[in-house]
LUMVEX-834165 format. One line per field, with one value per atom (N, C-alpha, C): residue number from 1; residue in one letter; atom name; x, y, z. Coordinates in steps of 0.1 Angstrom, whole numbers. Layout:
REM residues N
nr (NUM	...)
rest (A	...)
atom (CA	...)
east (X	...)
north (Y	...)
up (Z	...)
//
This chain:
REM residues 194
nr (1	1	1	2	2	2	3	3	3	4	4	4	5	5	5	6	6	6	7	7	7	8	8	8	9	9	9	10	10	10	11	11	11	12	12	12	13	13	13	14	14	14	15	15	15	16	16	16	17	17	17	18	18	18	19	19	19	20	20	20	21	21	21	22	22	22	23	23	23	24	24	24	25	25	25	26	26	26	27	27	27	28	28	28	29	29	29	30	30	30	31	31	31	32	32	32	33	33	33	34	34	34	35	35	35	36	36	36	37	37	37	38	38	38	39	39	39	40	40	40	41	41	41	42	42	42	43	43	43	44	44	44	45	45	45	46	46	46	47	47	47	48	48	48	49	49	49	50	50	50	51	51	51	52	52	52	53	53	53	54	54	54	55	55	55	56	56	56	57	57	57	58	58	58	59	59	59	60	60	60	61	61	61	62	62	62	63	63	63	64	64	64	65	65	65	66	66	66	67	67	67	68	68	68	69	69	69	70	70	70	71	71	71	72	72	72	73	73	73	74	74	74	75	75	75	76	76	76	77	77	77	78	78	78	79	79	79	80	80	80	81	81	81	82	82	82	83	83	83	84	84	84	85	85	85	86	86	86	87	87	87	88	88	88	89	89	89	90	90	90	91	91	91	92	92	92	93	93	93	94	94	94	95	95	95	96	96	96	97	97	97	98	98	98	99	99	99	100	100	100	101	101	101	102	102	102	103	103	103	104	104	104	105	105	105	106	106	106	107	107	107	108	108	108	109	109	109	110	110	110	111	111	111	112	112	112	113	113	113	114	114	114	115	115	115	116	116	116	117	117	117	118	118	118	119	119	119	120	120	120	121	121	121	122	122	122	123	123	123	124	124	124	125	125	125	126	126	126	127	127	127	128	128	128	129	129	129	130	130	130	131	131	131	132	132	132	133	133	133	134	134	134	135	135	135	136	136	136	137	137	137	138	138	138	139	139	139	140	140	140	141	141	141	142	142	142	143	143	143	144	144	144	145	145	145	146	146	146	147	147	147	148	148	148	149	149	149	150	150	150	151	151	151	152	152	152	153	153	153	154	154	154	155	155	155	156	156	156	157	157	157	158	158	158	159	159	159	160	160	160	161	161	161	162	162	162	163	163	163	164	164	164	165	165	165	166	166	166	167	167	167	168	168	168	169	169	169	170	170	170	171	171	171	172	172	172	173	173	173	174	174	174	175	175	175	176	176	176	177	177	177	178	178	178	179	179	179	180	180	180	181	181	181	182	182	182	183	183	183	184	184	184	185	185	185	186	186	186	187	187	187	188	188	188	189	189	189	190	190	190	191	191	191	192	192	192	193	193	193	194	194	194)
rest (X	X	X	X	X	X	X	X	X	X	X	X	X	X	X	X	X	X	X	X	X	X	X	X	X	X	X	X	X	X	X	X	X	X	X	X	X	X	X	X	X	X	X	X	X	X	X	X	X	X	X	X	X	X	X	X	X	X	X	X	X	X	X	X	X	X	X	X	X	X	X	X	X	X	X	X	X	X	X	X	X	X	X	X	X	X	X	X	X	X	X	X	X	X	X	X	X	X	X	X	X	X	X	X	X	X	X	X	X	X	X	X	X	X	X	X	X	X	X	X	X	X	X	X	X	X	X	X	X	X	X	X	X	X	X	X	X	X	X	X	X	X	X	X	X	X	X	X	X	X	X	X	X	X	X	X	X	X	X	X	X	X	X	X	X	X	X	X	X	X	X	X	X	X	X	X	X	X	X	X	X	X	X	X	X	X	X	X	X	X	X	X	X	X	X	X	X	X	X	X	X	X	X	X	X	X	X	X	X	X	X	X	X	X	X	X	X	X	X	X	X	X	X	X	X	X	X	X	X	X	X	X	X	X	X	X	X	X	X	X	X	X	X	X	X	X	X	X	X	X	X	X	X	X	X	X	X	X	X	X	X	X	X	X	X	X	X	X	X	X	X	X	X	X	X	X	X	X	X	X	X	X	X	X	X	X	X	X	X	X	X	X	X	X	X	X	X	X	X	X	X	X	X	X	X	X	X	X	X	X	X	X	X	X	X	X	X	X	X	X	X	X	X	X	X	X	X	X	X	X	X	X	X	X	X	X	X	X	X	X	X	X	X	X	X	X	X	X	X	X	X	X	X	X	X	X	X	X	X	X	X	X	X	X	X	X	X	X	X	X	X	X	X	X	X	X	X	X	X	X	X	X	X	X	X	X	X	X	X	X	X	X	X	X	X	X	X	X	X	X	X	X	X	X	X	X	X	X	X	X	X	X	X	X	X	X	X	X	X	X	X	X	X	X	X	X	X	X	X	X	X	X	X	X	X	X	X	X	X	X	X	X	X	X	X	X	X	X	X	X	X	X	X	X	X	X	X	X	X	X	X	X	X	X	X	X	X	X	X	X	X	X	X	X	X	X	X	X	X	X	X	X	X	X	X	X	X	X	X	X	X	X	X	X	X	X	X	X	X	X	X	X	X	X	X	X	X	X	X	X	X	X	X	X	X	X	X	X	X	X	X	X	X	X	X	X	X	X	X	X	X	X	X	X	X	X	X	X	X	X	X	X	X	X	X	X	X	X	X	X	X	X	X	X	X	X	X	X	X	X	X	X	X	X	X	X	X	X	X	X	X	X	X	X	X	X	X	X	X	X	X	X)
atom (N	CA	C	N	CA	C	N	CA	C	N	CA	C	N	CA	C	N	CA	C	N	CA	C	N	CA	C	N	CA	C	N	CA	C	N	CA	C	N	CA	C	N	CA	C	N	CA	C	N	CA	C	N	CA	C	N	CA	C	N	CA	C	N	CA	C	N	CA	C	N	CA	C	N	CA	C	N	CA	C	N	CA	C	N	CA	C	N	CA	C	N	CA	C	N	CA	C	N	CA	C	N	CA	C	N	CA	C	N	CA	C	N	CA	C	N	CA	C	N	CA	C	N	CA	C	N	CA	C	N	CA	C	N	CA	C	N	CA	C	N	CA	C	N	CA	C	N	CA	C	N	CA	C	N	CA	C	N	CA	C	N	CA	C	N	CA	C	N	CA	C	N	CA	C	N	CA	C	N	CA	C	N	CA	C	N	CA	C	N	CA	C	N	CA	C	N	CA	C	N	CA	C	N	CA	C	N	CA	C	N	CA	C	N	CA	C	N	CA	C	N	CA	C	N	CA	C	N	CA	C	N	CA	C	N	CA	C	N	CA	C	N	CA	C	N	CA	C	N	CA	C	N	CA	C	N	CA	C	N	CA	C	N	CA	C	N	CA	C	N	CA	C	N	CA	C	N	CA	C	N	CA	C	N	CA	C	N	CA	C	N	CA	C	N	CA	C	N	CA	C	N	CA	C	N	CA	C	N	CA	C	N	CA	C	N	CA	C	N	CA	C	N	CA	C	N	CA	C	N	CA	C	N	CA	C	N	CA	C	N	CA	C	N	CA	C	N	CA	C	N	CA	C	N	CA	C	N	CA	C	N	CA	C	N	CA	C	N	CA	C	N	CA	C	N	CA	C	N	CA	C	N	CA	C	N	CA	C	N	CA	C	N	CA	C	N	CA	C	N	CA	C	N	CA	C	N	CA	C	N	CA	C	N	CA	C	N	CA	C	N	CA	C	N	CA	C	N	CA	C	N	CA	C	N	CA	C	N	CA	C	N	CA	C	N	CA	C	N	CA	C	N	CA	C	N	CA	C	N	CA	C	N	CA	C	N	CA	C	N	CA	C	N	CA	C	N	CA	C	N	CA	C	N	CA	C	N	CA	C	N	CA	C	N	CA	C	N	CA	C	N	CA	C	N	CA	C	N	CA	C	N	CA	C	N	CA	C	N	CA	C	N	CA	C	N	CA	C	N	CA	C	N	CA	C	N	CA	C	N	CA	C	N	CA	C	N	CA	C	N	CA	C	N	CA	C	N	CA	C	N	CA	C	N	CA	C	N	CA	C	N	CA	C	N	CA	C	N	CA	C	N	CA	C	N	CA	C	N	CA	C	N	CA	C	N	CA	C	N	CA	C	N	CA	C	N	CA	C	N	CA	C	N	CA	C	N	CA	C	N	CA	C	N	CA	C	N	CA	C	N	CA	C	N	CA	C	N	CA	C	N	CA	C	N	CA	C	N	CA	C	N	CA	C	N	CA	C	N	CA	C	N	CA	C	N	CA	C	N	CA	C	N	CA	C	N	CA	C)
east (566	553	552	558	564	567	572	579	566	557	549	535	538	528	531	544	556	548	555	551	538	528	516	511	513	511	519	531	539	530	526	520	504	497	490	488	500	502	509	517	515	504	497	487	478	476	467	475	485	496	492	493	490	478	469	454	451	458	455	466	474	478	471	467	457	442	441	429	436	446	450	454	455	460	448	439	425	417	422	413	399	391	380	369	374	365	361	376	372	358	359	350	339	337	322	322	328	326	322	327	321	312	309	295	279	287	276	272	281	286	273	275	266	253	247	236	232	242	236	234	239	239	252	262	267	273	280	282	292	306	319	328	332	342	349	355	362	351	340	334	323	327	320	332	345	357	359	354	358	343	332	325	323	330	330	314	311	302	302	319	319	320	324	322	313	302	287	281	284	278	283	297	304	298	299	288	272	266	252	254	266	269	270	279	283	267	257	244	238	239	235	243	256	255	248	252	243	227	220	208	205	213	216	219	227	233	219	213	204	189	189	178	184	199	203	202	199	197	179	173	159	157	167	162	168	180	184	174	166	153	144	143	132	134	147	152	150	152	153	138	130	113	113	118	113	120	131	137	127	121	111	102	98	85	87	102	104	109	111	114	100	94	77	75	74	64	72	87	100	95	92	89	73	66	50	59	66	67	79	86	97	84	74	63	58	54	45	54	64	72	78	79	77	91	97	110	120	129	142	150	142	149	138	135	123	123	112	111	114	116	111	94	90	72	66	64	51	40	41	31	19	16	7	8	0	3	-15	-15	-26	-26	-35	-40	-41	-36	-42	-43	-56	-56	-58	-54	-60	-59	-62	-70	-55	-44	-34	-32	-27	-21	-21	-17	-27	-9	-12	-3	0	5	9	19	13	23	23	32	33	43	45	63	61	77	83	94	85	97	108	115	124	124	119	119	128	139	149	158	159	168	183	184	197	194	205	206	205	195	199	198	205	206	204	199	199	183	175	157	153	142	134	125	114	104	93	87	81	65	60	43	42	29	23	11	8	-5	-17	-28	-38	-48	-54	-72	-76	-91	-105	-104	-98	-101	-88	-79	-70	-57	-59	-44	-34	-22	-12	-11	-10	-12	4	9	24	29	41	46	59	62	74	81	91	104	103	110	117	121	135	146	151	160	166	180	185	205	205	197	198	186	185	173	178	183	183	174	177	168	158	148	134	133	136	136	121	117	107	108	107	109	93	88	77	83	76	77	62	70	52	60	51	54	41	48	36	33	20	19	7	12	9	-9	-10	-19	-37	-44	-55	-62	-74	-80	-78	-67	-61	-67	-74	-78	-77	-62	-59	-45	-40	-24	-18	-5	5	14	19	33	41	51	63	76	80	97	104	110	113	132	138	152	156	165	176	187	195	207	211	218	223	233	236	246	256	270	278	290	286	298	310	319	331	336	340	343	355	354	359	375)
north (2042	2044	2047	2051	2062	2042	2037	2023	2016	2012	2005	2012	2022	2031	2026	2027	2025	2014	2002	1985	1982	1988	1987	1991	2001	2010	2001	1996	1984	1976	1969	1950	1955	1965	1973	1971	1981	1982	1967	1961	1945	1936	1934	1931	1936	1947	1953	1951	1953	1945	1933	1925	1906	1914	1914	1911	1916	1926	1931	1922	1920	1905	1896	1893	1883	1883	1896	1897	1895	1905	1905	1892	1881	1873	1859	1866	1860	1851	1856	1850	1854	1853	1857	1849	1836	1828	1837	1847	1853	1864	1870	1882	1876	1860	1857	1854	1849	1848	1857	1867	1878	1885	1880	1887	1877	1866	1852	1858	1867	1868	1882	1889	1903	1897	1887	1879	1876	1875	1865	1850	1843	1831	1824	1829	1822	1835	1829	1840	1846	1841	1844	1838	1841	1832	1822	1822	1814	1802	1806	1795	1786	1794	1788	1775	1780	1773	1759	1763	1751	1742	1748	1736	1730	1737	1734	1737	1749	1751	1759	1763	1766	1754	1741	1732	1725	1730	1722	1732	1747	1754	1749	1749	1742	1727	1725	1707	1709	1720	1726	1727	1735	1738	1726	1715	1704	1694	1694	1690	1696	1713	1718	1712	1706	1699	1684	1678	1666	1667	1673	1675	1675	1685	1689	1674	1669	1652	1648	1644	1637	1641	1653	1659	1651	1650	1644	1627	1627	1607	1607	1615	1612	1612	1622	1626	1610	1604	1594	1586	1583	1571	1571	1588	1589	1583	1586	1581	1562	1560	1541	1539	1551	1540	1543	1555	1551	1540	1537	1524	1509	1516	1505	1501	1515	1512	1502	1509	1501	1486	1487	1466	1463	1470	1466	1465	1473	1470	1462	1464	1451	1437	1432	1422	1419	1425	1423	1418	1423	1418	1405	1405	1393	1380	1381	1372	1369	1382	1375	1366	1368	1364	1352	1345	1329	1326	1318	1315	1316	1319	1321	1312	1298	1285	1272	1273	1260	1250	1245	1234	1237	1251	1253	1260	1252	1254	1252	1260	1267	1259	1247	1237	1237	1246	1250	1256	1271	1284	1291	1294	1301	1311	1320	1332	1326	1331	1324	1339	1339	1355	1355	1363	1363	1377	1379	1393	1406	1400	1411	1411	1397	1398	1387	1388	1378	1374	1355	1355	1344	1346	1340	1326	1312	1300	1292	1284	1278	1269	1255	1249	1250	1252	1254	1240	1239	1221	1220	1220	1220	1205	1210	1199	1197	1208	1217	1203	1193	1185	1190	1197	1202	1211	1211	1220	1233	1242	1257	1260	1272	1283	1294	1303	1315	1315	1309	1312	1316	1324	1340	1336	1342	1339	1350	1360	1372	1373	1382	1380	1399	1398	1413	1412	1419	1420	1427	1428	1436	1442	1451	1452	1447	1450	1450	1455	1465	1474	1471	1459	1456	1464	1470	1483	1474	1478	1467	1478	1468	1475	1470	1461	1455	1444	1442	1428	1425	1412	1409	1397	1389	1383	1376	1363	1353	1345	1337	1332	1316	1312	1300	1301	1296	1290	1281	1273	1260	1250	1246	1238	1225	1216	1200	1200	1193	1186	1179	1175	1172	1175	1186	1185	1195	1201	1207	1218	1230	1240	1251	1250	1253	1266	1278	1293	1302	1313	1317	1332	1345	1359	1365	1372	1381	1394	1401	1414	1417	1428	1432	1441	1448	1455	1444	1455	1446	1448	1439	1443	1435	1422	1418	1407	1412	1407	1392	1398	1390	1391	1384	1383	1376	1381	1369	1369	1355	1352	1342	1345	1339	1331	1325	1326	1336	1343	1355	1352	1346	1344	1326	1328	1314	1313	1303	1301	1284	1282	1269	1268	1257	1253	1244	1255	1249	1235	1227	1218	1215	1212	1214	1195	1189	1172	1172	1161	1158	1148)
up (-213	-217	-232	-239	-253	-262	-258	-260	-263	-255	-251	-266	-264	-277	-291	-290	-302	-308	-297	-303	-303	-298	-302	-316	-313	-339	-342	-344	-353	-349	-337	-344	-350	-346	-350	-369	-372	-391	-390	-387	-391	-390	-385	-384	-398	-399	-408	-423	-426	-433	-440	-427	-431	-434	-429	-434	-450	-452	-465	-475	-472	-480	-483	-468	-472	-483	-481	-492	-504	-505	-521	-529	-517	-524	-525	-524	-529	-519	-501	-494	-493	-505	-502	-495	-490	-479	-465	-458	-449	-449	-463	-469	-466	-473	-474	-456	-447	-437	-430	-434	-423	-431	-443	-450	-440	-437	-433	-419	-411	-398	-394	-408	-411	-412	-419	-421	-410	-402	-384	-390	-403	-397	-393	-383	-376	-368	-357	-346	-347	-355	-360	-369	-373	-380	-377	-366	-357	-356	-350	-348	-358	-368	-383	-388	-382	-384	-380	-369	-358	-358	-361	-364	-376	-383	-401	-409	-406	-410	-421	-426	-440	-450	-440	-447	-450	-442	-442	-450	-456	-466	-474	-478	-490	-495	-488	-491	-491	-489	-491	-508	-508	-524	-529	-527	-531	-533	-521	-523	-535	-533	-546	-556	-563	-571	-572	-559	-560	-565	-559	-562	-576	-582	-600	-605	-597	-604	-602	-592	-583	-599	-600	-607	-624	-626	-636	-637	-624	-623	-629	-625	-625	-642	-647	-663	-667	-661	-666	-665	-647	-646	-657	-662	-668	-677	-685	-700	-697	-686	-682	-686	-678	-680	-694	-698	-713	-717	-713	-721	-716	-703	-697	-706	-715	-723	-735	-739	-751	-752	-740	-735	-732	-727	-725	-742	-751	-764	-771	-769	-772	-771	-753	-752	-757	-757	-763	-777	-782	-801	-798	-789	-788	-781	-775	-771	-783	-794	-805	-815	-814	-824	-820	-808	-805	-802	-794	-787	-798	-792	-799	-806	-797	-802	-800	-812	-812	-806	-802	-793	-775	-774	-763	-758	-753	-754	-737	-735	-725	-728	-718	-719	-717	-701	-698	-687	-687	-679	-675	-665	-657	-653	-652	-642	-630	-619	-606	-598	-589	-584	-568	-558	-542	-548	-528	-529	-530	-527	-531	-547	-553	-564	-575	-587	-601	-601	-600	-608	-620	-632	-634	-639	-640	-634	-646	-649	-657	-661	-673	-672	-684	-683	-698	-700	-710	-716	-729	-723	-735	-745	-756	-765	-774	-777	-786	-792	-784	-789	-782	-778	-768	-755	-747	-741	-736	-734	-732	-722	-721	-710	-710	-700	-701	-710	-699	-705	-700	-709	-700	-709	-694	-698	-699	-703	-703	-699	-695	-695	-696	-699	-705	-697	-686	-681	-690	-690	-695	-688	-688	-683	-691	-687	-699	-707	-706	-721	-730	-728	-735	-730	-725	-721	-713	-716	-706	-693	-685	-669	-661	-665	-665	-669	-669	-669	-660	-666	-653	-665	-661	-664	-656	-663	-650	-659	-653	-660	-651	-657	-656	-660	-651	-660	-670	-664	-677	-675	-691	-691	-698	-693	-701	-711	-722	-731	-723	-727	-724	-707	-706	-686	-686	-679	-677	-665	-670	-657	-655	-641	-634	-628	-637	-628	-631	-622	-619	-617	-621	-624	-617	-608	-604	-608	-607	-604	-591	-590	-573	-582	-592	-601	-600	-599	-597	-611	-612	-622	-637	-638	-645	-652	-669	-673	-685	-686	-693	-695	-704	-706	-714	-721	-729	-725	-732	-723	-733	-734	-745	-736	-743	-741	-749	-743	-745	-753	-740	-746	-742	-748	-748	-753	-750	-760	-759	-769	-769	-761	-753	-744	-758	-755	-763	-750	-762	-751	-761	-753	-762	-757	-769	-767	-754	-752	-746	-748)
//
């Protein structure tokens, strides 16, 4: 009986041994576990273990960085619409200022409107005397009162000399009084002899 006393106080102070090792040597995950355990949100440690629900706090934390990232994407969207604006008043002055490469000309283009959406259509003829690629075509919506309400883009790979290309830009925005519209970009198709 005396024996049995014995080996019980030893695994007893072993026990309490390891555990205090274990703190000193910086398990302080257990601490906060049984701080979480004091809280009542979870039933023990063991079983915060086994369903990984220190890991699903840790990744709450890790959300909390996401979120911080998430909150740092939006400052970035934000920073984009502003860059949206400045491609918006960009393309208003790359429209006034007339194709990139002469002799491409917007023959004839329309407003066409239903009850969702205004759009509009028009061909663009390359008269350049060469080849290009890579044509954009731009439009600036307006109201009444002159205010831009949006715009849109639309492009091509390539345009042959004297070929003619038919596109059409929508906006979903009602109310649309008016609008301009440019060729916005191009480039010369370089060919190399043969």
């Amino acid at each position: 009986m005396h024996r049995r006393t014995v080996l019980l106080g030893t695994s007893l102070t072993v026990s309490t041994l390891l555990a205090g090792c274990a703190s000193e040597d910086g398990d302080e995950p257990d601490d906060d576990v049984a701080d979480e355990t004091d809280d009542g949100t979870e039933a023990g440690a063991d079983d915060g273990e086994e369903t990984g629900t220190n890991d699903e706090n840790g990744d709450d934390d890790a959300n909390g960085d996401d979120e911080n990232g998430d909150d740092g994407d939006e400052d970035e969207d934000a920073d984009e619409n502003g860059d949206d604006t400045d491609e918006t008043d960009d393309l208003e002055e790359r429209i006034e200022d007339g194709p990139p490469i002469e002799g491409l000309v917007i023959e004839e283009h329309e407003l066409v409107e239903d009850d969702l959406s205004a759009t509009v259509e028009g061909v663009v003829v390359n008269e350049a005397g060469e080849d290009v690629r890579s044509v954009r075509v731009g439009v600036v919506f307006y109201d009444a009162d002159g205010e831009r309400i949006d715009d849109a883009t639309t492009s091509t790979s390539e345009l042959a000399d004297e070929e003619e290309w038919a596109f059409g830009m929508m906006t979903l925005e009602e109310d649309v009084a008016s609008y301009a519209i440019g060729v916005i970009e191009a480039e010369p198709v370089e060919r190399t002899p043969l």
